[in-house]
NUTOR-583454 format. One record per residue: residue number from 0; x, z, y of N, C-alpha, C, O in turn. Coordinates in pm, 1 decimal, always signed. Atoms other than C-alpha are relative to their C-alpha. Layout:
  num        nx        nz        ny       cax       caz       cay        cx        cz        cy        ox        oz        oy
  NUM         X         Z         Y         X         Z         Y         X         Z         Y         X         Z         Y
...
% end
This chain:
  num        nx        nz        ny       cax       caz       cay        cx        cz        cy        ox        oz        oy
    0     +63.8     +81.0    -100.7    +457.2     +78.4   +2019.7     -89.2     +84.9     +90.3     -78.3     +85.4    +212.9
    1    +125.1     -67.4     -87.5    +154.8    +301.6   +2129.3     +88.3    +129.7    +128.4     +56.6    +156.9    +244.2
    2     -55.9     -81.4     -75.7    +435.1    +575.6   +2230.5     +77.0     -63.1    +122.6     +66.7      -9.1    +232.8
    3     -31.7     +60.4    -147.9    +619.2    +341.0   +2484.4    -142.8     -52.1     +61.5    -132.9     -63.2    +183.7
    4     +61.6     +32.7    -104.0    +303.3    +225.9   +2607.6     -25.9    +112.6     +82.1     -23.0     +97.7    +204.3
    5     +44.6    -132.3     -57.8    +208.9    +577.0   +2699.4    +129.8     +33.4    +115.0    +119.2     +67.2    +232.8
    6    -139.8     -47.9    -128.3    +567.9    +641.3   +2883.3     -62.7    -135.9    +137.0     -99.0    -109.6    +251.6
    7      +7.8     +94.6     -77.8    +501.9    +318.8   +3054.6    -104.4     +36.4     +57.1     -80.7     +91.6    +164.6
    8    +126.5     -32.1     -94.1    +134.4    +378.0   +3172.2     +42.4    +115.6     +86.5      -1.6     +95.3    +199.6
    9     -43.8    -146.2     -16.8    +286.1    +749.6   +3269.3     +71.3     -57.0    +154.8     +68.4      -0.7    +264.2
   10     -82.0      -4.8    -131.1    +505.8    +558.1   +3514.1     -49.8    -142.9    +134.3      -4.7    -200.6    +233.2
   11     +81.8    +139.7     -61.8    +266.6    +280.2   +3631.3     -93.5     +30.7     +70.5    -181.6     -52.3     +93.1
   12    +112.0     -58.2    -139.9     +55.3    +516.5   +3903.2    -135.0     +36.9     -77.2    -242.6     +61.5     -22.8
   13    +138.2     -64.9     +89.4    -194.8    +617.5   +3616.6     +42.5    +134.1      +3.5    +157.0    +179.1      +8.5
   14     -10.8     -88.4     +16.3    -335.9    +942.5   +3597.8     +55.7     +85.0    -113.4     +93.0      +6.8    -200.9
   15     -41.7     -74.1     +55.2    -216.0   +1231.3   +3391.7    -140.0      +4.8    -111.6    -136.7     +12.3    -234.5
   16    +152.2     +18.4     +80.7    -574.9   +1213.7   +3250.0     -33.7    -109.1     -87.7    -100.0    -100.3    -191.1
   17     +35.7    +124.5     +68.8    -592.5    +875.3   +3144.1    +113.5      +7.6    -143.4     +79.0     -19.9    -258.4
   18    -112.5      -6.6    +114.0    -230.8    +932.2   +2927.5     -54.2     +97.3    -112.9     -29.7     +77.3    -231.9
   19     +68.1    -158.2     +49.5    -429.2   +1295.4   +2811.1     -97.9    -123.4    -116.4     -59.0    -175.4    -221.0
   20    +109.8     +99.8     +58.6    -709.5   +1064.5   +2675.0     +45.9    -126.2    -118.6      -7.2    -158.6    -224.8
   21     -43.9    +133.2    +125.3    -522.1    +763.5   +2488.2     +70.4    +118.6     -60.7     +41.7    +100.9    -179.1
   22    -107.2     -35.1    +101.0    -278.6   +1015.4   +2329.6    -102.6     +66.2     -79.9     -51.3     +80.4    -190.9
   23     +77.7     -66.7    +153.6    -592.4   +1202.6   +2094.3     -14.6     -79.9     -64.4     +33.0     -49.0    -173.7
   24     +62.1    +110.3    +147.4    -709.3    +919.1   +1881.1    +172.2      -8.5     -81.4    +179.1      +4.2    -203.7
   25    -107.6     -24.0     +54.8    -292.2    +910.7   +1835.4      -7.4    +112.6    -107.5     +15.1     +87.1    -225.8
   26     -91.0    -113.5     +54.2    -231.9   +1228.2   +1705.5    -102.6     +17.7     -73.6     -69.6     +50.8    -187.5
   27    +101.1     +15.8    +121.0    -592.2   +1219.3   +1532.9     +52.7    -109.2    -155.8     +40.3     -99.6    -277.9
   28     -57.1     +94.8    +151.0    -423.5    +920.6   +1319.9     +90.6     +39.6     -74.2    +117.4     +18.3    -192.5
   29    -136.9     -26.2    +102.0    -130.9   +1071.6   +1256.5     -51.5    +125.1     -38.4     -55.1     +93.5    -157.3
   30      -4.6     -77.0     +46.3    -233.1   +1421.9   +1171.2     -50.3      -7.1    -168.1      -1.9     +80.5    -239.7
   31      +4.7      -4.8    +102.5    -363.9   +1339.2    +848.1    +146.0    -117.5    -100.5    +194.7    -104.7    -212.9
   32    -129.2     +89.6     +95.9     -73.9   +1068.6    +720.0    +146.5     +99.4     +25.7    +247.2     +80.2     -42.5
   33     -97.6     -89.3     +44.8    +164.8   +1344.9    +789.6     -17.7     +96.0     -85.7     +61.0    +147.8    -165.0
   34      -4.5    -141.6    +116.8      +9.1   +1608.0    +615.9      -7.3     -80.6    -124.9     +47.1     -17.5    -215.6
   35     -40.9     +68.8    +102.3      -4.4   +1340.9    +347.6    +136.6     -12.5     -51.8    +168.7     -17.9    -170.5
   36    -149.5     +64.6     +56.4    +336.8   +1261.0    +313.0     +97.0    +143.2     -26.8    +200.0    +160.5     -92.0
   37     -75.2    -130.6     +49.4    +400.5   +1651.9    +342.4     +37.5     +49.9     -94.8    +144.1     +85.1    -145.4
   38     +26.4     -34.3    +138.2    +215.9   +1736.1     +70.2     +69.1     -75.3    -160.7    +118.4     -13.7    -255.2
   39     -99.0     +70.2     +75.1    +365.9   +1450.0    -151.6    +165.2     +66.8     -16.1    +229.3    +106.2    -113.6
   40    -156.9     -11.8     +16.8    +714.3   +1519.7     -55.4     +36.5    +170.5     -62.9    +135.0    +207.7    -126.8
   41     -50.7    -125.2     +53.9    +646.0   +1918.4    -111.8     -18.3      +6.7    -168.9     +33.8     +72.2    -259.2
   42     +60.0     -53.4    +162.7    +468.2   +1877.5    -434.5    +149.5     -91.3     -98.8    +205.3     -47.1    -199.3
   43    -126.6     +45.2    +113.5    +773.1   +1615.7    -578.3    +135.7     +93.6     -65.8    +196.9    +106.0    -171.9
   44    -102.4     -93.4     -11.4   +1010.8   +1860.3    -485.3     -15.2    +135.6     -89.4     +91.0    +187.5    -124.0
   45     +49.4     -75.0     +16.7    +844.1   +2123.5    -625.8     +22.3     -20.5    -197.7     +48.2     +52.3    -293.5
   46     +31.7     +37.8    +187.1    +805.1   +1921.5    -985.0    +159.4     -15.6      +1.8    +182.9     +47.2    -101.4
   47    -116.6     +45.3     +15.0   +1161.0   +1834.7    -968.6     +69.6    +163.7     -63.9    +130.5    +181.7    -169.4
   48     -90.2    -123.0     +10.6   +1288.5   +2212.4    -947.1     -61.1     +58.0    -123.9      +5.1    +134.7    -193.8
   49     +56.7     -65.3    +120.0   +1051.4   +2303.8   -1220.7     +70.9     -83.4    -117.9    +161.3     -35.0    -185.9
   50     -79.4     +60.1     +97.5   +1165.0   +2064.9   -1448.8    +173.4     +12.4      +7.1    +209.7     +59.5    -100.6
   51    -133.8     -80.5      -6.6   +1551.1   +2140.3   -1375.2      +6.5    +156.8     -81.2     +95.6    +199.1    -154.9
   52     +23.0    -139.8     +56.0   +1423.2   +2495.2   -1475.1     -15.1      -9.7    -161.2     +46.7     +55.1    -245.7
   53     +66.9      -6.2    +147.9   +1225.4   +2376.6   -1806.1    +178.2     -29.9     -96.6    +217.5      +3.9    -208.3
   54    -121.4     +85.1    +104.0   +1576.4   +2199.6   -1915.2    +106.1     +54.4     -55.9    +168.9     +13.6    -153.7
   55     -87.7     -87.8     +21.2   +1795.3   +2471.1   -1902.5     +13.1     +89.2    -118.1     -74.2    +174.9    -132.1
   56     +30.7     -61.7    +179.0   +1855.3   +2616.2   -2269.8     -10.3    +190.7     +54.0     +41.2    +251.9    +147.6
   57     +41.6    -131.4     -31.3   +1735.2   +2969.3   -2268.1     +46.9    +113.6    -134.9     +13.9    +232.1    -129.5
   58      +9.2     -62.4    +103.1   +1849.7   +3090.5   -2618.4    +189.9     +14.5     -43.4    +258.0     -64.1     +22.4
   59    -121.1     -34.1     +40.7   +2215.6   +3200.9   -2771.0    +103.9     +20.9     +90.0     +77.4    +109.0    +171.8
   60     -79.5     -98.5     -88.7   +2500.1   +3272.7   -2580.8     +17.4     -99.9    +159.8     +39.6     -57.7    +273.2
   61     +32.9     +74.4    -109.0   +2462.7   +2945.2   -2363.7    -119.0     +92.7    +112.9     -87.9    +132.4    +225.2
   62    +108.6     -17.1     -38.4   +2107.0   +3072.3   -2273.6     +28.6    +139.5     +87.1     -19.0    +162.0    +198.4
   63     -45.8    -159.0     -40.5   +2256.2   +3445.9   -2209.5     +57.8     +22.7    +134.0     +35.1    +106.9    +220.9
   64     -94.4     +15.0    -126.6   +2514.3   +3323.8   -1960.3    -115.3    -107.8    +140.1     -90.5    -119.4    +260.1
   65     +44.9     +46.5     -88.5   +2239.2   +3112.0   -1807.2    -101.6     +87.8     +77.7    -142.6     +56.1    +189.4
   66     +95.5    -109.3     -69.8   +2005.3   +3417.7   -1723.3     +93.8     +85.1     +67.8     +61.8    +136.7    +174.9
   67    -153.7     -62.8     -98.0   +2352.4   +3583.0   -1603.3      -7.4     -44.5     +95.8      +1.8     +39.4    +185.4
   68     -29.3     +14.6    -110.1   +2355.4   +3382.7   -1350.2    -103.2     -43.9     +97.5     -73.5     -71.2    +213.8
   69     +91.9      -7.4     -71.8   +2012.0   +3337.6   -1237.9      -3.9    +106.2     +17.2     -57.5    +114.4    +127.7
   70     +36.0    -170.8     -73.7   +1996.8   +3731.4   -1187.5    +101.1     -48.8     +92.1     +52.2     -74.3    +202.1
   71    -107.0     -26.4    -134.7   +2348.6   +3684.3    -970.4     -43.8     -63.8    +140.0      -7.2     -17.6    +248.0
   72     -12.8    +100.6     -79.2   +2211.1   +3376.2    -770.2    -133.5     +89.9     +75.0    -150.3     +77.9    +196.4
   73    +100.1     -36.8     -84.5   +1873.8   +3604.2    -704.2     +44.0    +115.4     +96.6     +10.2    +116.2    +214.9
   74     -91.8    -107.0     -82.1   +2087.9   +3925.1    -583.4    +102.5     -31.8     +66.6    +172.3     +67.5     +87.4
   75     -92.9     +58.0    -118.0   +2327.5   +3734.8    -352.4     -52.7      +9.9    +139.0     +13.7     -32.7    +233.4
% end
């Protein structure tokens, strides 16, 4: 909503100043609910790959072939 009003005022003989002016309190609102949703989405992601990691058996010949191929996947 707020972004079409801004196109619209933009083409309604208002200054360049007045559009300058309504768009900070915008981008003041949003800069923190994005870095919110950043941080969320990096940190899930983050727990997800760790746990994928924890699950992976690490011991006998399974475990052997699974460090096999984490060295190959890091030297690719």
């Amino acid at each position: 909503m707020l972004p079409a009003l801004l196109i619209y005022r933009t083409y309604n003989n208002c200054t360049c100043d007045d559009d300058l002016i309504s768009s900070v309190p915008l981008y003041t609102l949003m800069i923190p609910i994005v870095t919110n949703y950043y941080i969320k989405h990096t940190n899930r992601n983050r727990q997800d790959s760790i746990n994928i990691l924890v699950q992976i058996k690490a011991t006998g010949e399974e475990g052997a072939s699974n460090y096999a191929e984490m060295l190959a996947k890091q030297w690719a």
